[in-house]
N, C-alpha and C positions, 0 to 999 in steps of 0.2 A: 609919456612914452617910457617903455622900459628900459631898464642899462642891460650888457652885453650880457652880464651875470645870470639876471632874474630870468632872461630868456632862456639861458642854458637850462637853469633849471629845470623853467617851464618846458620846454622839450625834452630834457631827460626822464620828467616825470610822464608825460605823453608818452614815451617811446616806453618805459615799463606799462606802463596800464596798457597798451597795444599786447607785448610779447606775453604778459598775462592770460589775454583775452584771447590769444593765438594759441596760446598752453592747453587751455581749456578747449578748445573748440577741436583736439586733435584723436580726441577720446572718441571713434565713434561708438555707434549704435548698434546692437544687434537684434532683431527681431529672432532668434532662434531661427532661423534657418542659414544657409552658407553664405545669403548674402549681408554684407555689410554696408548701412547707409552710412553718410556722415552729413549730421542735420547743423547747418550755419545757426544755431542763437543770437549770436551777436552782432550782427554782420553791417547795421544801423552803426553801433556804437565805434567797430572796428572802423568801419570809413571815414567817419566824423574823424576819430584821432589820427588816421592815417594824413586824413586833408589836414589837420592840425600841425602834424609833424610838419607837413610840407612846407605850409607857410611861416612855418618857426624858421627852418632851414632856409628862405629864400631871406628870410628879414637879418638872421643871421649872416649871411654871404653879403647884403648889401651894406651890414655895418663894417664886416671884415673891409670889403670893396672902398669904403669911403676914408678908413683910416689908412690907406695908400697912398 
C-alpha cells in the first residue's frame, strides 16, 4: 500500500495529464464554413484519469478519516 505522500503525488500528476488533455481538446475545428464542430480525441483517456482522480480522492479521505 501506498503512504499519504506517493498518493498525492499520484493524484496531482493525474489531475495535470487530465487539465492538459482538457487544454487540448478546447481548440475546435473548423471545416471552412460558420459552423464550428468540436471533435472529443481523447475522451477514453480523459475518463480513465477522471475515474483515477476519483478513486485517488476517496482513498485519500479514507486515510484522512482513520487518522481521526
Amino acid at each position: 500500500m501506498s503512504n499519504k505522500h506517493e498518493i498525492e503525488e499520484e493524484l496531482a500528476q493525474a489531475e495535470s495529464q487530465l487539465a492538459t488533455l482538457c487544454q487540448s481538446e478546447q481548440y475546435p475545428t473548423s471545416d471552412g464554413n460558420e459552423t464550428v464542430t468540436i471533435q472529443p480525441t481523447c475522451g477514453d483517456q480523459m475518463s480513465s484519469l477522471r475515474e483515477e482522480c476519483s478513486q485517488l480522492r476517496i482513498i485519500l479521505e479514507a486515510m484522512e478519516a482513520s487518522e481521526d
